[in-house]
Backbone as CSV, one residue per row, in Angstrom:
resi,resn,N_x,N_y,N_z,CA_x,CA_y,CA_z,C_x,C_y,C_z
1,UNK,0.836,-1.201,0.000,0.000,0.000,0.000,0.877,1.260,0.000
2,UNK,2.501,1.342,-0.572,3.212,2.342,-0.648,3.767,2.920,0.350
3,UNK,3.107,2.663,1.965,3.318,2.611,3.343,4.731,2.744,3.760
4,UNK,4.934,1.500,3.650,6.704,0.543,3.621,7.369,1.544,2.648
5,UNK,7.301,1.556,1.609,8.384,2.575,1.123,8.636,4.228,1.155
6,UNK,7.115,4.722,1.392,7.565,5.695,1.602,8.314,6.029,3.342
7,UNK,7.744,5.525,4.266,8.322,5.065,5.683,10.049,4.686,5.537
8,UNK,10.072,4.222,4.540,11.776,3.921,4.361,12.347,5.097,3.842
9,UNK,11.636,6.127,3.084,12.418,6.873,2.291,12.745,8.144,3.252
10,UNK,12.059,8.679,4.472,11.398,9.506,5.214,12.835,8.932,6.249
11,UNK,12.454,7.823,6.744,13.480,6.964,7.758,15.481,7.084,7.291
12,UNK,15.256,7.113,5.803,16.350,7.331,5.483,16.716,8.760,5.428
13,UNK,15.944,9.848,5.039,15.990,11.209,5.227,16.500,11.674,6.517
14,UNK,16.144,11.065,7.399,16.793,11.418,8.749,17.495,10.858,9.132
15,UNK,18.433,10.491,8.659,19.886,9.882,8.330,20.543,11.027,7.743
16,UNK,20.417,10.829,6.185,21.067,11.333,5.260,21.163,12.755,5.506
17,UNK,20.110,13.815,5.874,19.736,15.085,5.776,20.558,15.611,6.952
18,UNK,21.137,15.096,8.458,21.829,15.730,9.669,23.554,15.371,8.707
19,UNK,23.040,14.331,8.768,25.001,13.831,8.328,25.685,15.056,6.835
20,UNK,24.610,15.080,6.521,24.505,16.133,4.878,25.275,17.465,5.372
21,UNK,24.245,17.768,6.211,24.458,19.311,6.691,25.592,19.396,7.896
22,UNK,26.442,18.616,8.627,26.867,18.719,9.356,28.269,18.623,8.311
23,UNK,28.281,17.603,7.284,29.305,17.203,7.089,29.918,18.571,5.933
24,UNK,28.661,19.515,5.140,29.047,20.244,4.322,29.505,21.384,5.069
25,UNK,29.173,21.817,6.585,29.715,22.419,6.944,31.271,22.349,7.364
26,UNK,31.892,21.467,7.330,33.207,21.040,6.699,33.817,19.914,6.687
27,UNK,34.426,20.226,5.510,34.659,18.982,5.010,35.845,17.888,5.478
28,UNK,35.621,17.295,6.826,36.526,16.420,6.934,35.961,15.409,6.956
29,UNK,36.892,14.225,7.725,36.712,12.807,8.351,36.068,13.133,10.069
30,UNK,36.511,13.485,10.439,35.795,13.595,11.685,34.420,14.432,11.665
31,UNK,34.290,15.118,10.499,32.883,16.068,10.689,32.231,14.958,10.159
32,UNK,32.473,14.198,9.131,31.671,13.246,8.298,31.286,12.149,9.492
33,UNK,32.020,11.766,10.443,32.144,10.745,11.448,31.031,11.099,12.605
34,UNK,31.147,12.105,13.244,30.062,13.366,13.890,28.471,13.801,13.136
35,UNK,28.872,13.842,11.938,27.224,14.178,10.943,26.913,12.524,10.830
36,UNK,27.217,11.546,11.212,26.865,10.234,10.957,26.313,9.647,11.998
37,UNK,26.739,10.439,13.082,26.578,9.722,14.434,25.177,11.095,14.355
38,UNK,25.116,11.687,14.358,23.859,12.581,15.046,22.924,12.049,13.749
39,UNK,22.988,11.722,12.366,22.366,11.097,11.587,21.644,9.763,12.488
40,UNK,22.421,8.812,13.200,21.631,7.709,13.458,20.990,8.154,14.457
41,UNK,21.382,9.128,15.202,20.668,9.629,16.809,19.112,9.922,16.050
42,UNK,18.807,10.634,14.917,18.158,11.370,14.356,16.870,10.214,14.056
43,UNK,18.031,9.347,12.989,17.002,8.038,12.476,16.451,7.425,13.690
44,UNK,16.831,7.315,14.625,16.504,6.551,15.728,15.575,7.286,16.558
45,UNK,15.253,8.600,16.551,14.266,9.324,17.753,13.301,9.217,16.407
46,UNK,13.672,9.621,15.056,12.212,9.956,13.850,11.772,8.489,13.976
47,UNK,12.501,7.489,13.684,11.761,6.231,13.405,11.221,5.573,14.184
48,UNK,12.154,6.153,15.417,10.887,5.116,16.813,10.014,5.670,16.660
49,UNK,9.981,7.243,16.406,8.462,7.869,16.797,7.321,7.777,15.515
50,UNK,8.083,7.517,14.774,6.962,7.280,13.567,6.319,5.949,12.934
51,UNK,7.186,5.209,13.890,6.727,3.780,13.958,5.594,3.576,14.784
52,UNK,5.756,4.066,16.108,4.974,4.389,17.299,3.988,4.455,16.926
53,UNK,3.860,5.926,16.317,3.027,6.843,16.570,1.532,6.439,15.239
54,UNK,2.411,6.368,14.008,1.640,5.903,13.301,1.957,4.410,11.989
55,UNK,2.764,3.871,11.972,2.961,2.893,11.380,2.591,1.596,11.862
56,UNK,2.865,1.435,12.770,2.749,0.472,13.388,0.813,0.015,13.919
57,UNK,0.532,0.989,14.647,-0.878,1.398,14.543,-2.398,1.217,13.070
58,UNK,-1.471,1.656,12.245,-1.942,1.998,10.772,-1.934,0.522,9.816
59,UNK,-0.671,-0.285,10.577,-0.604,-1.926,9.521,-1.308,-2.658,10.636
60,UNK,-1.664,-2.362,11.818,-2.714,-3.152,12.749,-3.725,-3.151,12.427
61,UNK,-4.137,-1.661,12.053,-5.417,-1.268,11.523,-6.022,-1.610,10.016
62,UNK,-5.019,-1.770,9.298,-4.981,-2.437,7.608,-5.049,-3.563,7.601
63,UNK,-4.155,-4.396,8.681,-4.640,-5.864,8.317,-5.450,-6.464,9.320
64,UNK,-6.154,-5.450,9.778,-7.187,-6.135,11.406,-6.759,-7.093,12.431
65,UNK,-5.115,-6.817,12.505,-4.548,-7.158,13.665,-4.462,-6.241,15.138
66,UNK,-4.728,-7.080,16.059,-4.393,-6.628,16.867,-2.930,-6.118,17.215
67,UNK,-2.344,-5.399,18.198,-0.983,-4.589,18.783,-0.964,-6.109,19.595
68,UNK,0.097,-6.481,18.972,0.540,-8.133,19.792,1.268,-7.918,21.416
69,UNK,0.355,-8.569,22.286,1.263,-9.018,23.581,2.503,-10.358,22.932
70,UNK,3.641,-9.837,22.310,4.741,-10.738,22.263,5.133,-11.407,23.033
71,UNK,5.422,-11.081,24.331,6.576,-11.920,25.747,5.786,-11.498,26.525
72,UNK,6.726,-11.672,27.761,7.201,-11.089,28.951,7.003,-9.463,28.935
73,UNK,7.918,-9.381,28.460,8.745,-7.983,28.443,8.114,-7.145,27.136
74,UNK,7.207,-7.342,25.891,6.449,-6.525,25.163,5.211,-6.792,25.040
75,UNK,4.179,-5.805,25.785,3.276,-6.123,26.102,2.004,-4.830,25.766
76,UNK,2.788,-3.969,25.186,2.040,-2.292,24.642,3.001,-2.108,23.392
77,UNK,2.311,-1.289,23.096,2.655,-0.459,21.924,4.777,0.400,22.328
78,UNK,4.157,0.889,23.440,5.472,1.422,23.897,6.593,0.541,23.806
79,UNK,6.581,-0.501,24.768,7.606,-1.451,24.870,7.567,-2.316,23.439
80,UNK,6.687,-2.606,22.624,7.696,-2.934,21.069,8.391,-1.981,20.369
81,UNK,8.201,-0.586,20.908,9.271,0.237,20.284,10.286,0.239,20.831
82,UNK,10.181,0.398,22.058,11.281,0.204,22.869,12.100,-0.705,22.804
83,UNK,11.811,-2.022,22.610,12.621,-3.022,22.722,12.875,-3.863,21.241
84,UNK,11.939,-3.243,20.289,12.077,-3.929,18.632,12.620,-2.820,18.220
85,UNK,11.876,-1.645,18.105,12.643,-0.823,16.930,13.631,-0.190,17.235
86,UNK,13.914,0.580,18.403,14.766,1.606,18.806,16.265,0.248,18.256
87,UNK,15.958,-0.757,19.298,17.408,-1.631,18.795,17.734,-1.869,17.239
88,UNK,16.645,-2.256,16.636,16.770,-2.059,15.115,17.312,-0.948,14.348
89,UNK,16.727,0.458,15.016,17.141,1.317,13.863,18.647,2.098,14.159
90,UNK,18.787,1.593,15.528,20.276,2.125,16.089,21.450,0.967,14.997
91,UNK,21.025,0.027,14.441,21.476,-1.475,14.235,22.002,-0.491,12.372
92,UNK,21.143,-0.216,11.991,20.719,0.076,10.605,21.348,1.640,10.552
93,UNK,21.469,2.458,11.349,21.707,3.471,11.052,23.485,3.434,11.060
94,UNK,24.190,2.508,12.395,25.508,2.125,12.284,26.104,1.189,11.099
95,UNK,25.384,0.210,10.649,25.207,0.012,9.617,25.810,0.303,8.553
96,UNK,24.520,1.356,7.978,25.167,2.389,7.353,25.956,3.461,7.219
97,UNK,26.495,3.969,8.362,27.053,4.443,8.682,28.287,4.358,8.429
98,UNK,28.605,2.940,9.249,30.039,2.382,8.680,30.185,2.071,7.228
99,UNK,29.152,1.216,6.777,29.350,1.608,5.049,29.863,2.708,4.225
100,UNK,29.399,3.517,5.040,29.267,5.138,4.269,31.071,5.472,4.616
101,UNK,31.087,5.333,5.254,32.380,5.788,5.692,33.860,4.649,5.200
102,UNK,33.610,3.178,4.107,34.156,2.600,3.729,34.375,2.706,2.437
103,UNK,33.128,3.209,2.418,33.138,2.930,0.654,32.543,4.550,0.091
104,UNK,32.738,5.631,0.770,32.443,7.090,0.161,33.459,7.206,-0.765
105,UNK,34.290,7.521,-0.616,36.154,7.739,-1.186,35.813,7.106,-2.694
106,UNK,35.529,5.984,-2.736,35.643,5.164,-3.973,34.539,5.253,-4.867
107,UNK,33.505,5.276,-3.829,32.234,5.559,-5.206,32.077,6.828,-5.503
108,UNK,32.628,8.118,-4.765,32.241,9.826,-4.855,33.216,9.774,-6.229
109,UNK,34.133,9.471,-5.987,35.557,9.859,-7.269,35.006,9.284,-8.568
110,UNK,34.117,8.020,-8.807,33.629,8.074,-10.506,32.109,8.911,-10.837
111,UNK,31.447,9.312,-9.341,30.257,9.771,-9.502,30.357,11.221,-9.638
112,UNK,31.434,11.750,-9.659,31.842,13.281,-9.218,33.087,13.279,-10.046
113,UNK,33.600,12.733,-11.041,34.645,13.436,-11.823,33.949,13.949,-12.335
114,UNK,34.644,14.893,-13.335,34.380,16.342,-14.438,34.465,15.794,-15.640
């Protein structure tokens, strides 16, 4: 229902968009290292909360599931963010992160010659 991807594209925006602006304000390795880390801080407060708030809620409501008592320990809405996504998107944002920071050098230089 377009949900899932646009949720990914939004999720990735708040990544890409802190690390962007932190890192053009200059251009090193450590600013790039710093705009990456407040990038996942970023992905991680937008995506818990938009998972929360309405995604999660919204595919309960689409496929007439109930908000699952999982365990013990997830038993609301709160605590599967807490304990599924927040760990997930901290997972995904380092992730990428470290990607970004392995392989920038090599793919910027054929995407950015003159």
């Amino acid at each position: 229902a377009f949900v899932g991807d646009f949720a990914n594209f939004a999720v990735g925006c708040s990544l890409v968009l802190p690390a962007a602006i932190v890192y053009h304000t200059k251009k090193t390795r450590k600013s790039a290292v710093l705009g990456l880390i407040i990038g996942t801080i970023v992905l991680t407060v937008f995506g818990s909360a938009f998972n929360g708030i309405y995604l999660i809620p919204k595919f309960s409501e689409l496929y007439g599931l109930p908000l699952p008592a999982i365990n013990g320990s997830i038993t609301s809405l709160f605590t599967l963010v807490l304990f599924a996504v927040v760990p997930l998107n901290l997972i995904k944002g380092a992730t990428v992160s470290v990607l970004t920071l392995l392989l920038y050098k090599r793919v910027a230089k054929p995407l950015f010659e003159k």
